[in-house]
C-alpha positions as CSV (number, residue, x, y, z in Angstrom):
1,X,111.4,137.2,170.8
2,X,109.1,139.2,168.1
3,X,109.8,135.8,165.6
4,X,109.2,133.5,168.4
5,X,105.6,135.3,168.5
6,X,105.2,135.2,165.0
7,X,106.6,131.6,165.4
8,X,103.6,130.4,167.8
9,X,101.1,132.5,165.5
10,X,101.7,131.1,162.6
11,X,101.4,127.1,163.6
12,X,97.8,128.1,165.0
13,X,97.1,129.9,161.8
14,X,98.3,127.1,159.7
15,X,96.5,124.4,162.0
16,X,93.3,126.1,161.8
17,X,93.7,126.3,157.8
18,X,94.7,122.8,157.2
19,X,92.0,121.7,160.4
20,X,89.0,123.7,158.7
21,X,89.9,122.5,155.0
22,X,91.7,125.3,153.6
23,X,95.2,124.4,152.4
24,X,95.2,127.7,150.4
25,X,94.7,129.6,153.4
26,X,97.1,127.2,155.8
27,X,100.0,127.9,153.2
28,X,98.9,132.2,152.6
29,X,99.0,132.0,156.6
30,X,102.8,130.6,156.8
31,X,103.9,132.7,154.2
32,X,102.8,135.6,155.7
33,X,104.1,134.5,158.8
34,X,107.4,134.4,157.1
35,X,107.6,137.6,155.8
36,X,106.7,139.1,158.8
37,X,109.7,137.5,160.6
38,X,112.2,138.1,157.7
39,X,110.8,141.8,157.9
40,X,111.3,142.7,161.6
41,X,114.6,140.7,161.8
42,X,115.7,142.9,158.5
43,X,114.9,145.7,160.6
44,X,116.8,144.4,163.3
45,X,119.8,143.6,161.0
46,X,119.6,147.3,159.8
47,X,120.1,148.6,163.2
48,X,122.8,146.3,164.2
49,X,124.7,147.4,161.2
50,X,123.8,151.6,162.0
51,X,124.3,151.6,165.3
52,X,127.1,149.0,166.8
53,X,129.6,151.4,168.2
54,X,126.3,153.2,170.3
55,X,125.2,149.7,171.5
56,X,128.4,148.5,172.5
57,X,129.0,152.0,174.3
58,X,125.9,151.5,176.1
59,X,127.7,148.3,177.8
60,X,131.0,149.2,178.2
61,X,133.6,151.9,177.7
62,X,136.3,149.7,177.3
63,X,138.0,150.4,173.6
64,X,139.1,146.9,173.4
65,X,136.2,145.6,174.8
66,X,134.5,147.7,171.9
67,X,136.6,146.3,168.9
68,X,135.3,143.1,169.6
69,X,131.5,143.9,170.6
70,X,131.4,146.0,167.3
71,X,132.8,143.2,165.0
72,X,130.1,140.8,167.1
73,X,127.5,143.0,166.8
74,X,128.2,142.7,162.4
75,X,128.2,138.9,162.9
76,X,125.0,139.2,164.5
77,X,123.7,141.5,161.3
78,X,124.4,139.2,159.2
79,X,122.9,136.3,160.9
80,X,119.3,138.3,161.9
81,X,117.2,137.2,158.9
82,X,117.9,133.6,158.5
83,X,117.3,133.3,162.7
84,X,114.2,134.9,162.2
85,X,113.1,132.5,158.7
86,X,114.2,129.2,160.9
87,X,112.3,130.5,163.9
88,X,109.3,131.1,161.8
89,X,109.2,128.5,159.5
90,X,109.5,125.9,162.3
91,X,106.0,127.8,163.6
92,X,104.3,127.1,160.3
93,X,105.9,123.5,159.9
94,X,104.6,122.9,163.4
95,X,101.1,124.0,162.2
96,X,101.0,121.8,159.6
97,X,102.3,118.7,161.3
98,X,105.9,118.7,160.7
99,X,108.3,118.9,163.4
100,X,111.2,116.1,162.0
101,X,112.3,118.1,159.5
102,X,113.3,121.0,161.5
103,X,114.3,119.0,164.3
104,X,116.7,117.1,162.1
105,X,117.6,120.7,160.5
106,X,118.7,122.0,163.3
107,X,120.8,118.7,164.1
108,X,122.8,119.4,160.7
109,X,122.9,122.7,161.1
110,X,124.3,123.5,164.5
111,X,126.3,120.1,165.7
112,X,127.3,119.0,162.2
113,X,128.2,122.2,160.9
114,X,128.2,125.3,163.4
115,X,129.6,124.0,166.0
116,X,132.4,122.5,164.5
117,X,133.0,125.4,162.2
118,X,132.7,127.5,164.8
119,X,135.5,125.5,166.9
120,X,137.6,125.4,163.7
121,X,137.3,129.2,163.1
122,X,137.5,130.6,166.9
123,X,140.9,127.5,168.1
124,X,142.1,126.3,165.2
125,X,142.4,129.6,163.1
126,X,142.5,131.8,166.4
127,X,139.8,133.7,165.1
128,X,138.4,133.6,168.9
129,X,134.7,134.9,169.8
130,X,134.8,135.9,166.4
131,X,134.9,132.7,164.9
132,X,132.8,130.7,167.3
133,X,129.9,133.3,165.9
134,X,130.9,133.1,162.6
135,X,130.1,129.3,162.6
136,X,126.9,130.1,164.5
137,X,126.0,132.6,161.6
138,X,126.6,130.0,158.8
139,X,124.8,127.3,160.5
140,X,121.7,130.0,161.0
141,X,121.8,130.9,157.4
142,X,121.6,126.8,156.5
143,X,118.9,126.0,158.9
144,X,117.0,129.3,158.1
145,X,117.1,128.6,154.1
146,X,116.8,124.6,154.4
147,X,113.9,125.6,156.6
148,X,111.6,128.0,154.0
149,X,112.8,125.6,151.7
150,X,110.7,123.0,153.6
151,X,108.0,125.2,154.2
152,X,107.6,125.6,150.6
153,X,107.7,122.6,149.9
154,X,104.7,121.6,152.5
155,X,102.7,124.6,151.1
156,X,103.1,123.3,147.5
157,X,101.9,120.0,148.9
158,X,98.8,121.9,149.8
159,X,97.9,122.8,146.9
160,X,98.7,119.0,145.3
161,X,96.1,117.8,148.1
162,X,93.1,119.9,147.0
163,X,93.5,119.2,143.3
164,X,93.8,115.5,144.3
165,X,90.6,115.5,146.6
166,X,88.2,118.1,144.3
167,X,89.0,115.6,141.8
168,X,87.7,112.6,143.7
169,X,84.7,114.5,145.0
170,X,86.7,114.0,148.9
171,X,87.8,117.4,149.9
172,X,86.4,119.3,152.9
173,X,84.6,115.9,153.7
């Protein structure tokens, strides 16, 4: 929920930049967004990774039930920062206008390749829970780096705009 905040933040903050003329500020505003969610989720990761056997216990004091919480709750490690960068890259997309690109990105990432990954991995190799997460993960960590990749890539644009306008005499009119 904490990058789902930072999410909603950041498209307001990048709105108001691009909406009062400031591209520099629209693009310092999403990227500071986005290290904000890549820092709290890295947090989260850290934990995950710490702590799993006293989260797990917390639920159930099942042993087998534990072997498979604890190898779920490393799946979920690994998949904590790129959530987080997807989540808040959308925000700042959003902000600036763009919502095909991570709509389509998340198309690709989870029914093209997660899902069926995911099937593949948890039936067809018998990796079970396991795998179904393990494709979740990968498609998080494609959608969360396409994502910033975007996001750089509209920022950068930013920048191209202003040049382009100062030297017509247009921007800020």
């Amino acid at each position: 929920m904490v990058p789902l905040g930072i999410s909603s933040a950041a498209a307001v903050r990048v709105g108001q930049g691009i909406g009062r003329g400031d591209p520099a500020g629209a693009g310092r505003a999403g990227w500071a967004a986005v290290a904000m969610g890549a820092t709290f989720m890295s947090f989260a990761a850290i934990v995950l990774v710490l702590a799993p056997h006293l989260i797990v216990k917390i639920f159930t004091p099942d042993p087998a039930v534990m072997r498979i919480g604890v190898d779920l709750l490393l799946v979920a490690a690994a998949f904590q920062l790129f959530d987080g960068l997807q989540t808040v890259a959308t925000g700042a997309l959003r902000g600036a206008g763009e919502t095909r690109i991570p709509m389509l990105s998340s198309f690709i990432a989870y029914w093209v390749i997660g899902l069926p990954l995911g099937y593949y991995l948890g039936f067809a190799r018998g990796f079970g829970a396991l795998g179904l997460w393990t494709g979740l993960a990968i498609s998080l960590m494609v959608i969360g780096t396409s994502l910033v990749w975007a996001w750089k890539r509209k920022a950068d644009s930013f920048a191209t705009v202003k040049a382009e306008s100062a030297m017509l005499g247009t921007y800020g009119k």
